[in-house]
Backbone as ProteinMPNN parsed JSONL, in Angstrom:
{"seq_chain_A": "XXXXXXXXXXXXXXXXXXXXXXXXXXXXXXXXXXXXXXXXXXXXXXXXXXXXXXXXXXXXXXXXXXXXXXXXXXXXXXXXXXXXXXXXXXXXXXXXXXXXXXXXXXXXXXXXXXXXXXXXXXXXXXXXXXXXXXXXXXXXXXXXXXXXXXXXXXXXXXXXXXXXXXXXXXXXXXXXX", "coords_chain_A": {"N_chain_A": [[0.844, -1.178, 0.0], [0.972, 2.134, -1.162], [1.717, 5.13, 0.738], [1.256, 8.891, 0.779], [3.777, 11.325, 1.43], [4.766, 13.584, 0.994], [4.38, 16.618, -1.102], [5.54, 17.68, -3.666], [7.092, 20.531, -4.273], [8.008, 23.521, -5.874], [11.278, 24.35, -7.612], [14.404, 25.106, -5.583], [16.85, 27.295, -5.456], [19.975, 26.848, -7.105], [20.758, 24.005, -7.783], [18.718, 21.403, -7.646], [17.398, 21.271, -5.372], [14.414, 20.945, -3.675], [11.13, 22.699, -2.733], [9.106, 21.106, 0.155], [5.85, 19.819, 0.803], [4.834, 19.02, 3.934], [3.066, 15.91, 4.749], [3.407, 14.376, 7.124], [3.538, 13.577, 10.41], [6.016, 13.046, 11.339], [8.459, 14.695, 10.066], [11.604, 15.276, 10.349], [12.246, 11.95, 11.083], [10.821, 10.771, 8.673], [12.646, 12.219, 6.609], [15.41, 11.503, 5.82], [18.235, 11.428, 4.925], [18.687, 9.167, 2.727], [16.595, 7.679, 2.348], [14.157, 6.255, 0.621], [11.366, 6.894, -1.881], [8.735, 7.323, -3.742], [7.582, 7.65, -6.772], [4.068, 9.125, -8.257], [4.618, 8.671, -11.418], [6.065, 6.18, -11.218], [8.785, 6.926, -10.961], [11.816, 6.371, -8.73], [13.072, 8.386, -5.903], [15.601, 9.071, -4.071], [16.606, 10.789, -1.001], [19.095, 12.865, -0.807], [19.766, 15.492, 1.318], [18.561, 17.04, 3.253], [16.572, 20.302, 4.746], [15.933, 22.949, 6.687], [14.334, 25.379, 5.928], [13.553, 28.454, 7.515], [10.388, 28.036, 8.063], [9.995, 25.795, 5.598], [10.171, 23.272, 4.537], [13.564, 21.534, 2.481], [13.964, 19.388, 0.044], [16.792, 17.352, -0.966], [18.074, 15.272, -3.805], [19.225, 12.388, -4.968], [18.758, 11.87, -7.74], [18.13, 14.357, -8.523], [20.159, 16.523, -10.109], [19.865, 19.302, -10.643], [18.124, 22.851, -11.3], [16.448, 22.34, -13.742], [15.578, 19.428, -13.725], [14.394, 19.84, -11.136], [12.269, 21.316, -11.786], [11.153, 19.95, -13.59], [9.694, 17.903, -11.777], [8.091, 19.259, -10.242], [4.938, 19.303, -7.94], [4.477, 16.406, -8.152], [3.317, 13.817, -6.023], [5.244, 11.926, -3.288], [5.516, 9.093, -1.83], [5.797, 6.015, -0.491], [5.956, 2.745, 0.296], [4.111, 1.56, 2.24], [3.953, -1.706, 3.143], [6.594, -1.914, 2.892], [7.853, -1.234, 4.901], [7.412, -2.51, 6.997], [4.721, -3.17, 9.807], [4.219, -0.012, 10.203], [3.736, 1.157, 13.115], [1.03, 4.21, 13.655], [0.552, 6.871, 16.031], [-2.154, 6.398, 18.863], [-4.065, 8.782, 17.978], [-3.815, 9.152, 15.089], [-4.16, 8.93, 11.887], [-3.496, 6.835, 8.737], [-4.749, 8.211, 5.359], [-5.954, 6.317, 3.752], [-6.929, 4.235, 5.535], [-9.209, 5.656, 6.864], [-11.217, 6.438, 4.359], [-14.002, 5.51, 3.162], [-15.108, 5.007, 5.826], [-18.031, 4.688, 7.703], [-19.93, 7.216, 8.739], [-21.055, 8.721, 11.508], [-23.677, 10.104, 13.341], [-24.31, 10.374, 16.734], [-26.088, 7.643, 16.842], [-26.907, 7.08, 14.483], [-26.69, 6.803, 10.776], [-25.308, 9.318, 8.675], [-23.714, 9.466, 6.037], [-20.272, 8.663, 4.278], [-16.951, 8.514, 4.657], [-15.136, 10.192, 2.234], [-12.577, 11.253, 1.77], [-9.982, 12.486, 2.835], [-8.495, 15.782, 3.132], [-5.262, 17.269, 3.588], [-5.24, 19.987, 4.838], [-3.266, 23.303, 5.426], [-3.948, 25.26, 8.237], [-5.774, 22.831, 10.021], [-6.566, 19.69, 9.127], [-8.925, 18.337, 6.755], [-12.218, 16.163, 6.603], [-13.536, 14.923, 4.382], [-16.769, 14.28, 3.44], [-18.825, 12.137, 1.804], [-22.256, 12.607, 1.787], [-25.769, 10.568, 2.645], [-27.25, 12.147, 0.807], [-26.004, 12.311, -1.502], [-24.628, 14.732, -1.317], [-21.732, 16.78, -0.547], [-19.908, 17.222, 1.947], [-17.771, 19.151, 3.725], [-15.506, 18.601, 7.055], [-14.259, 19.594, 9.431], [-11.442, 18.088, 10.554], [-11.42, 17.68, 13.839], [-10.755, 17.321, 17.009], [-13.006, 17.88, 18.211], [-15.03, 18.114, 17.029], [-14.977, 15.404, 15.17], [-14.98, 13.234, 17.798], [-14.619, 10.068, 18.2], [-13.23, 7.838, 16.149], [-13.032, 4.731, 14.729], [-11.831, 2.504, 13.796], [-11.707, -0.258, 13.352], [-14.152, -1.228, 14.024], [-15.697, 0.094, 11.816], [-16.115, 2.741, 11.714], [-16.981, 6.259, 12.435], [-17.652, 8.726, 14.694], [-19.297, 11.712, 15.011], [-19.738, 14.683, 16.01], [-21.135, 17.472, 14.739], [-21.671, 21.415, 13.86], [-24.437, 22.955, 14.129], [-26.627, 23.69, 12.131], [-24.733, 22.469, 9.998], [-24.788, 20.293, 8.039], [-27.256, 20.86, 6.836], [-26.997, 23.08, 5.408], [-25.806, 22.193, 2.925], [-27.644, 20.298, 1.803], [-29.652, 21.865, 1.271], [-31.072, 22.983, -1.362], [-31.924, 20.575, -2.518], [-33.85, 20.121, -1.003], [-35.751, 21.583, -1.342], [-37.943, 24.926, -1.458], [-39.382, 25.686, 1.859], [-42.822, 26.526, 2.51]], "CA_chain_A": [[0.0, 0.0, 0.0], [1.25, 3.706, -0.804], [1.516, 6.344, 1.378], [1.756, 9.996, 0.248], [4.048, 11.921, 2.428], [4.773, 14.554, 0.911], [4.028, 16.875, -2.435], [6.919, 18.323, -4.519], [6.47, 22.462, -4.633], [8.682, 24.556, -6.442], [12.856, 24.455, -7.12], [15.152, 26.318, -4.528], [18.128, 27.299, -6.215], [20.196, 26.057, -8.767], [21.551, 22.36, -7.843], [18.166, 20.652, -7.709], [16.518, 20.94, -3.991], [12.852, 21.554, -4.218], [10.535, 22.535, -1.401], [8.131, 20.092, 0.241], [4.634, 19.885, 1.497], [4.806, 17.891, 4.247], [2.283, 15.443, 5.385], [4.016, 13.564, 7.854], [4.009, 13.957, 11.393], [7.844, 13.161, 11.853], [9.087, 14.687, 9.184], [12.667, 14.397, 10.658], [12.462, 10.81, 10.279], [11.131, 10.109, 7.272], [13.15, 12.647, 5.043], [16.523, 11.451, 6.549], [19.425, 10.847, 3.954], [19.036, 8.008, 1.902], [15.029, 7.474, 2.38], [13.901, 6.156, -0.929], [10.061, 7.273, -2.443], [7.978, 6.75, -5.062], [6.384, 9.076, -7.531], [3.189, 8.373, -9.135], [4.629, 8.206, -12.684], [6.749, 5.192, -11.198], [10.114, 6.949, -10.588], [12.241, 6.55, -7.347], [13.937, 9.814, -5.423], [16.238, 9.353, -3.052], [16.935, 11.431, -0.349], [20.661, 13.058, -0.461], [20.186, 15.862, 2.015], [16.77, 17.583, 3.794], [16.912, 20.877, 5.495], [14.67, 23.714, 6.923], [14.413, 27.014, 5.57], [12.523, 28.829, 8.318], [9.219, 26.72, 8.066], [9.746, 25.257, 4.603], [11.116, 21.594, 4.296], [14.025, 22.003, 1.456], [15.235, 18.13, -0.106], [17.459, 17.384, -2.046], [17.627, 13.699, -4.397], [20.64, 11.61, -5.733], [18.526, 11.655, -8.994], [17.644, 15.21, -9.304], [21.035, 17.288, -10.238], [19.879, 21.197, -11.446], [17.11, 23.048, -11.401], [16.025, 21.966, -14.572], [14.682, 18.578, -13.7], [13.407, 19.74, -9.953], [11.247, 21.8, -11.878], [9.871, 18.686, -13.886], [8.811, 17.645, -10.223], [6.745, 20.136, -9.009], [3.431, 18.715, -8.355], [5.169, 15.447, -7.89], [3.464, 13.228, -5.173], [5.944, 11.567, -2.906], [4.871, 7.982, -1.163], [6.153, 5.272, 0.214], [5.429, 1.814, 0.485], [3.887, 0.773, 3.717], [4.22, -2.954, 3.239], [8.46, -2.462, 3.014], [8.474, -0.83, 6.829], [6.997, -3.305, 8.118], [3.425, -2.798, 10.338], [3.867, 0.668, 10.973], [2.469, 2.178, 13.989], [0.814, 5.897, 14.132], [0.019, 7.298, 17.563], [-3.744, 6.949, 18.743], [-4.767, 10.298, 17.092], [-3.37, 9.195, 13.884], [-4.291, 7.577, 11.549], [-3.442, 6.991, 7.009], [-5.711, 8.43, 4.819], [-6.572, 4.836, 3.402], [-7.608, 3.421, 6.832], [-9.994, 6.37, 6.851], [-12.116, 6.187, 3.149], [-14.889, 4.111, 3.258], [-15.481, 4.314, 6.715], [-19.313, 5.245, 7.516], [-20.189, 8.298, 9.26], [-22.46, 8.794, 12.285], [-24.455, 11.273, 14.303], [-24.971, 9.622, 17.261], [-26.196, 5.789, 16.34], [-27.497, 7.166, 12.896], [-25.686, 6.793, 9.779], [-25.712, 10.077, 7.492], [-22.627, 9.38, 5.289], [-19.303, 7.931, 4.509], [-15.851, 9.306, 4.186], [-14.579, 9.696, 0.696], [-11.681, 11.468, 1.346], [-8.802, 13.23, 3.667], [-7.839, 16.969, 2.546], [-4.49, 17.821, 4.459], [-4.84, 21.387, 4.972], [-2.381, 23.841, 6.665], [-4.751, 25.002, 9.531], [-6.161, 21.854, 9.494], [-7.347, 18.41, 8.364], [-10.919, 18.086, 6.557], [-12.69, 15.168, 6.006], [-14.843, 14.907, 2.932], [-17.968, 13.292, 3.541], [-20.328, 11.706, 1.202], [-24.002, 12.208, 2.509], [-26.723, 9.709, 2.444], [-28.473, 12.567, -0.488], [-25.289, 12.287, -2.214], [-24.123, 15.894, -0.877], [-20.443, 16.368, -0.062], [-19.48, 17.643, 2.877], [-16.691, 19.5, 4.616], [-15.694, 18.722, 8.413], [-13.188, 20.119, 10.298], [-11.37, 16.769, 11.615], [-10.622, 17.802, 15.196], [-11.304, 16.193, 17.935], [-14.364, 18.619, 18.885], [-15.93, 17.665, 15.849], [-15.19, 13.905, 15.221], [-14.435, 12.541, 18.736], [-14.808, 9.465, 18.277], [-12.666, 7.193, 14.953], [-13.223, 3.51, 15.206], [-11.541, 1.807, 12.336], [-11.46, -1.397, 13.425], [-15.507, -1.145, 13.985], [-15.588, 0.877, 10.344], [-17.067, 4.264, 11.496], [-16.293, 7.876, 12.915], [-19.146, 9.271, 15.147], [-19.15, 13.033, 14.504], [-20.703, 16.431, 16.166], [-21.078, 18.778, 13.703], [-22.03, 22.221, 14.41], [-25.747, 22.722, 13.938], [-26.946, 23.495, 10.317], [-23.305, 21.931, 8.828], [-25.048, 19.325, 6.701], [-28.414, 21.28, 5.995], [-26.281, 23.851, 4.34], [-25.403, 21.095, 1.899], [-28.748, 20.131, 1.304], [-31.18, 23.204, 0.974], [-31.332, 22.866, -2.718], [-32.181, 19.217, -2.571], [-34.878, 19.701, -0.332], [-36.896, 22.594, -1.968], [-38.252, 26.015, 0.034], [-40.848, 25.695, 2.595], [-44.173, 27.755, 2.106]], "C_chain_A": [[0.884, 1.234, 0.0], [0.6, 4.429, 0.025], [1.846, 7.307, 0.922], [2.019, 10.496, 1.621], [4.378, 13.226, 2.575], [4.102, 14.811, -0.37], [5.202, 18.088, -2.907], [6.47, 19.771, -4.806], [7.613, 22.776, -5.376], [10.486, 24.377, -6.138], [13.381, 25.245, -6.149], [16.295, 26.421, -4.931], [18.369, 26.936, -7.202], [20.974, 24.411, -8.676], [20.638, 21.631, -7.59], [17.459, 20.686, -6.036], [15.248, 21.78, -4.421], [11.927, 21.914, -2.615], [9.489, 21.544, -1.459], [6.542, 20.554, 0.629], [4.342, 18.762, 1.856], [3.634, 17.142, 5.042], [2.189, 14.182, 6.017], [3.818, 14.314, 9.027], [5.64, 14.15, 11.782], [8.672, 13.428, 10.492], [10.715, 14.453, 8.875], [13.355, 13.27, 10.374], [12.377, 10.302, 9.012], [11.414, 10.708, 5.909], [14.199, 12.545, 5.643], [17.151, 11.121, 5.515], [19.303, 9.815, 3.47], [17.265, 7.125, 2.137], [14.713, 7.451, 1.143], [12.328, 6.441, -1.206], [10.019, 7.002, -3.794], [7.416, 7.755, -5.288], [5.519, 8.256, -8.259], [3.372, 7.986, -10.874], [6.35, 6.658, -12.745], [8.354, 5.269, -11.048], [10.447, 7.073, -8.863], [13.172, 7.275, -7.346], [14.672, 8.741, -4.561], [17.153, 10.016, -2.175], [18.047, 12.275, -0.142], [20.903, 14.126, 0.464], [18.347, 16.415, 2.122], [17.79, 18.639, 4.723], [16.17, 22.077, 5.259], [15.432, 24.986, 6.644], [13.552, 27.994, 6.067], [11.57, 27.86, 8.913], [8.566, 25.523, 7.345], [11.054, 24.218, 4.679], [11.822, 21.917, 2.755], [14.647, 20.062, 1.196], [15.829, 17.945, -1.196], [17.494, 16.46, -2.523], [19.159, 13.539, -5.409], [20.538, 12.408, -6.921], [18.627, 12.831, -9.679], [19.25, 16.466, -9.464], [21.019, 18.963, -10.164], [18.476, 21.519, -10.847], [15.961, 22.894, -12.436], [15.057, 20.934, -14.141], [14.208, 18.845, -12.017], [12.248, 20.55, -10.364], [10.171, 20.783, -12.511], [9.385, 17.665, -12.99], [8.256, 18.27, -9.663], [5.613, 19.317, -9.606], [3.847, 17.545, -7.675], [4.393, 14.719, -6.476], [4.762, 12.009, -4.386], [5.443, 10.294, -1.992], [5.819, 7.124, -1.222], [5.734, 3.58, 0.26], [5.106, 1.038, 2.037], [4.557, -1.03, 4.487], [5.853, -3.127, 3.527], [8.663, -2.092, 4.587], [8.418, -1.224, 7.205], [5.224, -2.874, 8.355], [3.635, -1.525, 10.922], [2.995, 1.331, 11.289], [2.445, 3.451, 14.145], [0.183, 6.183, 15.378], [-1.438, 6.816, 17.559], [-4.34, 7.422, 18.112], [-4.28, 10.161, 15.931], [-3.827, 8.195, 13.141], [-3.965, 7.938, 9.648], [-4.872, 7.014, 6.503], [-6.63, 7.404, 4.09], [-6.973, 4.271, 4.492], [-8.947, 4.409, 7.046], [-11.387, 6.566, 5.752], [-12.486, 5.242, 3.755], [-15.679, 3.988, 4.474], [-17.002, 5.667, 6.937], [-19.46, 6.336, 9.012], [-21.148, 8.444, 10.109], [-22.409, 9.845, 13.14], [-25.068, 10.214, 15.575], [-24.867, 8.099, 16.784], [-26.482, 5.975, 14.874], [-26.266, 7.701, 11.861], [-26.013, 7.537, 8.78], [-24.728, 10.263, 6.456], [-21.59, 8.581, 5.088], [-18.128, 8.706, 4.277], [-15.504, 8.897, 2.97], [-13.513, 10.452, 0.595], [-11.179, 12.654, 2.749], [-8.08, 14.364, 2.967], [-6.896, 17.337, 3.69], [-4.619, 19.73, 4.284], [-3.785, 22.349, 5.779], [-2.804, 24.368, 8.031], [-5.009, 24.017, 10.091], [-6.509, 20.963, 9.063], [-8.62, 18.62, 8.076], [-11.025, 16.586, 5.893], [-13.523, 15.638, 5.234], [-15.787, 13.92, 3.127], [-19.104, 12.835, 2.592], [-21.718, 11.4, 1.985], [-24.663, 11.479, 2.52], [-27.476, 10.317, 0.958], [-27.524, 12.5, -1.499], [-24.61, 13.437, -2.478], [-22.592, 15.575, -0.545], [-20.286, 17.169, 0.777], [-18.203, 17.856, 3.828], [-16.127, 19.116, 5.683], [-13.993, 18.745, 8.448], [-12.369, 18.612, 11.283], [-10.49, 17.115, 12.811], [-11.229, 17.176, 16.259], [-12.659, 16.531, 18.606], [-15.584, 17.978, 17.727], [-16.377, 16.139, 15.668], [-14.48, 13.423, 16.823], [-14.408, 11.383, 18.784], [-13.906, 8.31, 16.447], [-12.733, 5.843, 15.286], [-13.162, 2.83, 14.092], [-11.765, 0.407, 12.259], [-13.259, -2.028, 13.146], [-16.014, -0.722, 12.073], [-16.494, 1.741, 10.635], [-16.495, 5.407, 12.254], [-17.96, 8.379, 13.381], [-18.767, 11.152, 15.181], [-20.194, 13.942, 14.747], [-20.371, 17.593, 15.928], [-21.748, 20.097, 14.568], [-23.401, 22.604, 13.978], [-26.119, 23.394, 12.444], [-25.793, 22.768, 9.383], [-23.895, 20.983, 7.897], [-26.317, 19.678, 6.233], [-28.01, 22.45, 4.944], [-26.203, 23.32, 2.982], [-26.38, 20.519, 1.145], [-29.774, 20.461, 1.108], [-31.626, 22.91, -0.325], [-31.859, 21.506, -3.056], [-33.507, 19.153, -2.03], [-35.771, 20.852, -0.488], [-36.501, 23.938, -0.49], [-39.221, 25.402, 0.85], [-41.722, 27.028, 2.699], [-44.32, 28.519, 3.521]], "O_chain_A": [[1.538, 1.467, 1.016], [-0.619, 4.512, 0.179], [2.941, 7.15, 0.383], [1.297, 10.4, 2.614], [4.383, 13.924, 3.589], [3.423, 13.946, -0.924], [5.479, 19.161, -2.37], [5.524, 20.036, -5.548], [8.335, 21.779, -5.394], [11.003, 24.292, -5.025], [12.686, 26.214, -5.844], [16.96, 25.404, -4.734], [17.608, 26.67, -8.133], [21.648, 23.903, -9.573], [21.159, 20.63, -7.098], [16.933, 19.602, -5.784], [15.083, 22.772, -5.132], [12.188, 21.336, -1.559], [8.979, 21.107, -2.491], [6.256, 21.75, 0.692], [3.908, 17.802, 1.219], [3.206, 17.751, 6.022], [1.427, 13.242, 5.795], [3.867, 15.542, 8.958], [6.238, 15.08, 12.324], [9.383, 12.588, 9.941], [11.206, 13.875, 7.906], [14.437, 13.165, 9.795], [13.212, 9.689, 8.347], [11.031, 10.389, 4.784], [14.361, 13.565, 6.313], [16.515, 10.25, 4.921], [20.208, 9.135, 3.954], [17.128, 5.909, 1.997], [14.896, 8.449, 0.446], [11.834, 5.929, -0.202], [10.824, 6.63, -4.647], [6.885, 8.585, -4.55], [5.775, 7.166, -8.771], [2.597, 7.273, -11.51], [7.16, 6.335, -13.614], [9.112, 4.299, -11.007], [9.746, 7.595, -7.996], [14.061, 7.265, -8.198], [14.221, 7.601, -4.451], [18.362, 9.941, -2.395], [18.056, 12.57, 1.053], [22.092, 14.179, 0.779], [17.367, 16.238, 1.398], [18.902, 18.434, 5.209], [15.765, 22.412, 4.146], [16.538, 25.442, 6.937], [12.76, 28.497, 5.27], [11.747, 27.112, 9.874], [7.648, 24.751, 7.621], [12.274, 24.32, 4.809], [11.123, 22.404, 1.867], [15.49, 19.532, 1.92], [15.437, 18.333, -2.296], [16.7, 15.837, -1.819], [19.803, 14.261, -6.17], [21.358, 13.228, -7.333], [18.981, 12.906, -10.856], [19.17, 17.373, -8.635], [21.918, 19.69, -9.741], [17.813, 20.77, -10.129], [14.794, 23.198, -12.189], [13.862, 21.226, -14.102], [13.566, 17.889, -11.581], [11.278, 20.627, -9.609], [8.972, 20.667, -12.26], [8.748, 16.686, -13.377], [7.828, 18.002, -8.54], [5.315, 18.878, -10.717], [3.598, 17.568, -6.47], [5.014, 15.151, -5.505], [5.149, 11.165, -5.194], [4.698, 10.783, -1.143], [6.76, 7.355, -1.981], [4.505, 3.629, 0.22], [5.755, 0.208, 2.673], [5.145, -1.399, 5.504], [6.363, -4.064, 4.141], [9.506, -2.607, 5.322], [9.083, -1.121, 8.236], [4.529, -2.406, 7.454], [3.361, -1.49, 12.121], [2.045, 1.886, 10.736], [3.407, 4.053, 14.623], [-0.845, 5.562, 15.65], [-2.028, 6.771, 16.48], [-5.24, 6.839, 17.507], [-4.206, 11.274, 15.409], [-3.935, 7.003, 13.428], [-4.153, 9.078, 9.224], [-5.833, 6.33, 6.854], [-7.825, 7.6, 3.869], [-7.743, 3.395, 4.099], [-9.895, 3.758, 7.484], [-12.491, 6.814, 6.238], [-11.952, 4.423, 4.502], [-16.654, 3.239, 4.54], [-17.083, 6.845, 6.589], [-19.055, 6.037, 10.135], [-22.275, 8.326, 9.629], [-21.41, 10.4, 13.598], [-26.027, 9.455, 15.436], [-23.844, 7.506, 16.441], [-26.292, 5.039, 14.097], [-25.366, 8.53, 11.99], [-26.768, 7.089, 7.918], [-24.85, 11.337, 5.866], [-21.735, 7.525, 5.705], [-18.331, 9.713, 3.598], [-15.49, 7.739, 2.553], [-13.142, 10.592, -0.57], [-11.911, 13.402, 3.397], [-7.126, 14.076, 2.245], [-7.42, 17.704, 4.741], [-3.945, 20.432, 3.53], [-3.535, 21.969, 6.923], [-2.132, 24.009, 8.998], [-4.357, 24.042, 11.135], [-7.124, 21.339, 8.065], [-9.429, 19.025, 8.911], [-10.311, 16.024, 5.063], [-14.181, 16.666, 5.389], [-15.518, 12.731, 2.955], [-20.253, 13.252, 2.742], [-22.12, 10.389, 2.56], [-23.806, 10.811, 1.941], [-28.064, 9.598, 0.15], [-28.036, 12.619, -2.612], [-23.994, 13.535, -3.539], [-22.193, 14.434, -0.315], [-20.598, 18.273, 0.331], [-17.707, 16.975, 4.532], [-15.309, 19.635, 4.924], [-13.038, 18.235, 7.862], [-12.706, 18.251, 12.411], [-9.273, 16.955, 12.891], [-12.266, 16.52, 16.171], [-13.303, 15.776, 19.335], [-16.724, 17.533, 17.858], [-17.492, 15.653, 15.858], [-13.256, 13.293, 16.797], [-13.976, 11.203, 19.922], [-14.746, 8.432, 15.555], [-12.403, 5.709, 16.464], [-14.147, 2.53, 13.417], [-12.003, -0.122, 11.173], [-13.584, -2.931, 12.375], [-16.669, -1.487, 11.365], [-17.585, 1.738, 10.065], [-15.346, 5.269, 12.674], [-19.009, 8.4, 12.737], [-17.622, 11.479, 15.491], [-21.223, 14.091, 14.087], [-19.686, 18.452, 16.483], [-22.249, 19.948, 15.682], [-23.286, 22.414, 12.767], [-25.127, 23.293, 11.722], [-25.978, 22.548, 8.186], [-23.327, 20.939, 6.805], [-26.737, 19.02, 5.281], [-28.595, 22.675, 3.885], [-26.523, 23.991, 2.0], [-26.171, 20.214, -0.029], [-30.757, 19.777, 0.823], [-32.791, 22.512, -0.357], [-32.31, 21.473, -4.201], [-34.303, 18.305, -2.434], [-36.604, 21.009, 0.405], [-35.757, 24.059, 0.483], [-39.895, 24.502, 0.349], [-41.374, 28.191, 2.907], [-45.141, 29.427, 3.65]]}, "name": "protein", "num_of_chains": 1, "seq": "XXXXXXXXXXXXXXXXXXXXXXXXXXXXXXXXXXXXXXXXXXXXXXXXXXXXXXXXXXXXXXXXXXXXXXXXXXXXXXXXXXXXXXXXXXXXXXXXXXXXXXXXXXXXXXXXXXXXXXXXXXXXXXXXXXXXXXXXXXXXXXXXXXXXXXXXXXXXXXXXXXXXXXXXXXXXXXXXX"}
């Protein structure tokens, strides 16, 4: 199984380091010297130096020499293969965006959705929720919101803030006279 850990932004200089966007908790660890990744058009980076420029992750790659070809990596997802680490473990409060899809959505005992997707934002995390009307929906994944993640069960119990999913479905459900 891939993991995306990061996403390839923009060259920095002229010998090939690009900035990141990272969506790792330990980023430390897993952009350490000689950390190999996967890009979605099937090429592998590896790692030859990482280092912070204020608040921006800067890495650098065996493969990528100039600025020439770090620019034909922007965009660039960066992933991993889970299966080679072994079983790794993320804290409690953590969890991969693939253990998350799929899993069904509740208010309480009632089921008004499913997750269809994990947006890392920089404030941040949102889940994307598919509705029961076939609405999509925003949520703020913090712990005020979804308290509750239960993967093993396959659901996420979730208190939204009061109109958050009629917003979504006014147009679906006409005016009232």
């Amino acid at each position: 199984m891939q993991v995306q850990v990061a996403r390839i932004g923009k060259p920095h200089g002229i010998r090939g380091e690009v900035t990141v966007q990272v969506f790792t908790d330990v980023p430390e660890e897993r952009f350490a010297p000689g950390e190999v990744f996967n890009t979605e058009k099937g090429e592998v980076l590896t790692v030859a130096s990482a280092r912070w420029n204020k608040d921006i992750l800067l890495l650098g790659f065996e493969e990528v020499p100039d600025r020439n070809r770090a620019e034909e990596l922007r965009g660039t997802r960066l992933t991993f293969d889970l299966d080679e680490t072994g079983s790794e473990e993320v804290e409690g409060d953590a969890w991969y965006e693939h253990e998350l899809i799929g899993l069904e959505v509740r208010i309480g005992s009632e089921k008004v959705g499913e997750v269809s997707a994990l947006n890392i934002m920089p404030a941040q995390d949102l889940l994307e929720i598919t509705a029961l009307d076939g609405s999509e929906v925003l949520i703020p994944f913090v712990e005020q919101i979804v308290p509750e993640v239960n993967v093993e069960a396959g659901f996420i119990r979730i208190t939204p803030p009061d109109g958050l999913f009629e917003l979504n479905s006014e147009n679906a459900e006409g005016t009232e006279g």
